[in-house]
PATI-355503 format. One record per atom (N, C-alpha, C, CB): x, y negated, z negated. Coordinates in steps of 0.001 Angstrom, whole numbers, plus 500000, padded with zeros to 6 digits. Each point is the difference from the previous one (the first is absolute). Glycine has a CB too. Example, Ala and Ser with C-alpha at 12.3 -4.5 7.8 and 13.67 -1.06 7.14 Angstrom:
2
513190505690492200;499110498810500000;500900498800500000;498108501173498754;501542497777501966;500820498810499940;499230498910499270;501184500628502145;
***
This chain:
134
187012660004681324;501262499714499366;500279500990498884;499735497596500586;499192502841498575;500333500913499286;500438501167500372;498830498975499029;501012501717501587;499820501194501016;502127500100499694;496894499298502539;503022499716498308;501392499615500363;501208500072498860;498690498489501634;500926500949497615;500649499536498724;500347500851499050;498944498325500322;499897502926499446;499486500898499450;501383501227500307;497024498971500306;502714500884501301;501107500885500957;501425499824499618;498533499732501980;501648498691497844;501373499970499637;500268500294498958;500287498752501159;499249500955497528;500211500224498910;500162501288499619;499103498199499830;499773502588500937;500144501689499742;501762500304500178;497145500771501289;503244498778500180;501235500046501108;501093499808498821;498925498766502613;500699499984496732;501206499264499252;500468500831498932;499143497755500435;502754502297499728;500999500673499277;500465498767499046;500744501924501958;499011498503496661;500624499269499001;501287500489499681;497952499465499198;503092499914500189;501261500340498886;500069498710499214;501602501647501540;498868499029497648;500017498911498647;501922499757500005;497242501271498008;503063497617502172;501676499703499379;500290498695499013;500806500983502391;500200499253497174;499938499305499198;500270498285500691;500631502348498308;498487496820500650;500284498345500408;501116499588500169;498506499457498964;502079499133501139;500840499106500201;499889498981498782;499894500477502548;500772498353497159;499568499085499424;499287499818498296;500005499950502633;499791499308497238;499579499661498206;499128501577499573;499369496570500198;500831503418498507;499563500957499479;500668501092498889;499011499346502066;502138500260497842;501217501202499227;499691501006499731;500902498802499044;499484501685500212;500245501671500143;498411500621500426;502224500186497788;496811499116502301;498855500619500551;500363500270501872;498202498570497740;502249500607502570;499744500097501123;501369500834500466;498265497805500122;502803502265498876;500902501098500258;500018501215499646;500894498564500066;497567502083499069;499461501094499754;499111500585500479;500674499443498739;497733499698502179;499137499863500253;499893499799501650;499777499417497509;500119501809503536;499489499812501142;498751499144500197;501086501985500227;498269496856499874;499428499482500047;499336499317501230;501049500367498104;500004499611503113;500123499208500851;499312501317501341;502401497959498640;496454501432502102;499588500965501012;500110499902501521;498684500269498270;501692500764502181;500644499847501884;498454500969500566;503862500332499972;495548498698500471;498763500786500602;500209499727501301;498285499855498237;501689501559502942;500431500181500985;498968500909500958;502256499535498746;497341499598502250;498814500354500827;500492500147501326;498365498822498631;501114502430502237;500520500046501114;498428499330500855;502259502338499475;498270496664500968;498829499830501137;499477500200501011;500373499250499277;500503502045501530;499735500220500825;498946501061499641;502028499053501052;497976502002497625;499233501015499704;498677498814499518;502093502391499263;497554496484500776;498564499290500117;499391500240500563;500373498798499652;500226501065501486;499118500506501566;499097498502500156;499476503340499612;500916495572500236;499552499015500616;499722499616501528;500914499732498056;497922499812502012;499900498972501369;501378499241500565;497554499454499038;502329500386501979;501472499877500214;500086497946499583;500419502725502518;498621496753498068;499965498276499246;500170500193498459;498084498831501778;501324501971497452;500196499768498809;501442500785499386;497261499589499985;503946501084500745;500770500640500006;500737499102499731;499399501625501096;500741497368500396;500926499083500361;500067498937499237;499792500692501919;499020499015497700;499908498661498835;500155500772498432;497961498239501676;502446502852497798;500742500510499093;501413499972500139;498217501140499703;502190499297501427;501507500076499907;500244498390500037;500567502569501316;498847496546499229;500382498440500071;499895499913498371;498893498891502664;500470501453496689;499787499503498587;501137500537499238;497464499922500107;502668501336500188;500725500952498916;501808499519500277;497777502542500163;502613496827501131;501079499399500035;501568500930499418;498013497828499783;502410501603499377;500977501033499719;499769500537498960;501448499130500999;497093501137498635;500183501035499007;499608501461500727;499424498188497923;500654501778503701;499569501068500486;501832500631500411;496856499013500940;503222502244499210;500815500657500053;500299500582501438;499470500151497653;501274500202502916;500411500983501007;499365501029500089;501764499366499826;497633501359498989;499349501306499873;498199499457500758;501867501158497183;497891497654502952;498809499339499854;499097500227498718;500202500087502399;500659499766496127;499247499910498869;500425498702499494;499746502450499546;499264497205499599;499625498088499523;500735500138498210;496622499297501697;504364500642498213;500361500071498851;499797498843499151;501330501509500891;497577498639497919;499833498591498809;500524500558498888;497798498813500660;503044500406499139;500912499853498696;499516498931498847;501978500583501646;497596500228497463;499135499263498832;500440499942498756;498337500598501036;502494498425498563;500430499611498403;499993498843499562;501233501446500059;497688498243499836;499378498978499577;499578499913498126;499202500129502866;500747500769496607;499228500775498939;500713500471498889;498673500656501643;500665499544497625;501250501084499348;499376501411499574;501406497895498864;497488502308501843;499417501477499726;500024500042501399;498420500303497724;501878501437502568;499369500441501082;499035500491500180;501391500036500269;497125499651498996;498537499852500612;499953498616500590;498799501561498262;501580497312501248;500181498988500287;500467499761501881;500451499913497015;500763500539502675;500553500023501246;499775500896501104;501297499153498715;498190501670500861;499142501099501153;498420498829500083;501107503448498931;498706496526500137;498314499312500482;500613498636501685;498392499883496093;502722499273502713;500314499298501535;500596500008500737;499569499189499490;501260501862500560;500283500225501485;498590500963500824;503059499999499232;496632500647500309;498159500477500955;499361498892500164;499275502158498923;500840496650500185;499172499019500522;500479499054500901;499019500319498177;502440499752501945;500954499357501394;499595500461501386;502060500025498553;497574501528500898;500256500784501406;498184499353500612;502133503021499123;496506497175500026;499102499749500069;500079498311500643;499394502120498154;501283497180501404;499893498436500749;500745500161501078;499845498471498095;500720502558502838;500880500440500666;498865500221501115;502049500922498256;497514500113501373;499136500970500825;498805498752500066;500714503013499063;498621496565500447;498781499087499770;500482498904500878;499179500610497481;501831498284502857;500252499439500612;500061500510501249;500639499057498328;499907502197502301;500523500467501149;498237500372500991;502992501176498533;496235498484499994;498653500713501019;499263499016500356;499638502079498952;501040496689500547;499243498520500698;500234499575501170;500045499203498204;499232500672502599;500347499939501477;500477498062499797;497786502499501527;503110497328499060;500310498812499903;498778499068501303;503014500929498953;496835497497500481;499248499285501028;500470499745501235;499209499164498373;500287501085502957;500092499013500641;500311498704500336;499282501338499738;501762498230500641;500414498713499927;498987499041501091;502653500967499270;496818498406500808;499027499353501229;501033498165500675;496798501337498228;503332499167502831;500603498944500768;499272498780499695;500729501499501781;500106497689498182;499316498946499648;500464498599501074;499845501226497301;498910498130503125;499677499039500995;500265499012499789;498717500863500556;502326497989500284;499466498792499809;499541499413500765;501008499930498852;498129498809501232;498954499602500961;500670498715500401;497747501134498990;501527498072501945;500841499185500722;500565498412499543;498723501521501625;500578498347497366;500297498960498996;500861500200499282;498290499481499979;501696501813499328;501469500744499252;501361499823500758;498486501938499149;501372498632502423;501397499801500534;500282498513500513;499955502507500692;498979496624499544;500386498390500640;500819499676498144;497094498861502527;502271501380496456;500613499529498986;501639500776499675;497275499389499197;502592501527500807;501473500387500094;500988499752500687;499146501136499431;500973498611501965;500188499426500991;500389498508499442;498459501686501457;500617497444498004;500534498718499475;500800499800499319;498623499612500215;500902501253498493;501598500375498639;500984500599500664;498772500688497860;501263499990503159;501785500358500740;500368498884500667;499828502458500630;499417496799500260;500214499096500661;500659498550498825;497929501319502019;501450498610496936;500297498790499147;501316500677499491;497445498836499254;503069502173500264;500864500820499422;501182500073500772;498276501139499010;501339498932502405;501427499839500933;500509498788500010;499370501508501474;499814497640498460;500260498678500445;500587499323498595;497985499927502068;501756500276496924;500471499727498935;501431500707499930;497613499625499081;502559501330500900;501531500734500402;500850499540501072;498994501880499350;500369497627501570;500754499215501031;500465498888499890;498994500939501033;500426497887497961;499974498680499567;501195500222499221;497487499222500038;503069502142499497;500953499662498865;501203500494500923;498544500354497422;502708498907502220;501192500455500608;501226498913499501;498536501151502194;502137498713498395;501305499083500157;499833498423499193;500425501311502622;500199498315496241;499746498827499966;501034499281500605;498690500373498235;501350498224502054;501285499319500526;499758498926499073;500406500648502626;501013499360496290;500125498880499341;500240498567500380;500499501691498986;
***
């Protein structure tokens, strides 16, 4: 995973713009806010762990196939560079977990005579109800 991570981060294009929201004239003086922009196709990933990135990265992935994280959370940009690299890192770290196996699951023949009874009592109870005649 490091290997990986290492790769992107090298890959990854920062710009700094300015924030949105609370903060006054700091945040209308102060680029603070960071657009870190990774192309994933230059990863060179496995192709399972490709596919379960782009499922993750959703619409922060682009047409160009780069994962754009937009980070203003902060009001420094060490701050906000530290978390958006650490977005991209829970990004990449998730995508390399192979998801479980789901295992079919059995029921045995006592399971279906009992189910079978609760539909059977369930219809019949729905059937009992209808029309009153005053």
């Amino acid at each position: 995973m490091g290997a990986i991570l290492d790769r992107a981060l090298a890959l990854a294009e920062e710009s700094f713009i300015a924030a949105s929201g609370p903060g006054g004239q700091n945040v209308n003086k102060v680029a603070t806010a960071v657009k870190l922009r990774v192309n994933i196709y230059r990863l060179e990933l496995e192709p399972r762990i490709f596919a379960r990135l782009k499922e993750l990265a959703g619409s922060r992935l682009n047409s160009k196939g780069e994962i754009v994280i937009d980070a203003r959370r902060f009001r420094t940009q060490e701050a906000n560079r530290a978390d958006a690299r650490e977005r991209l890192a829970e990004m990449i770290e998730a995508s390399l977990k192979e998801p479980k196996k789901r295992a079919k699951t059995r029921v045995n023949r006592l399971g279906k005579v009992k189910r079978l009874k609760a539909k059977k009592e369930h219809g019949q109870k729905k059937a009992s109800r209808g029309r009153v005649d005053w």
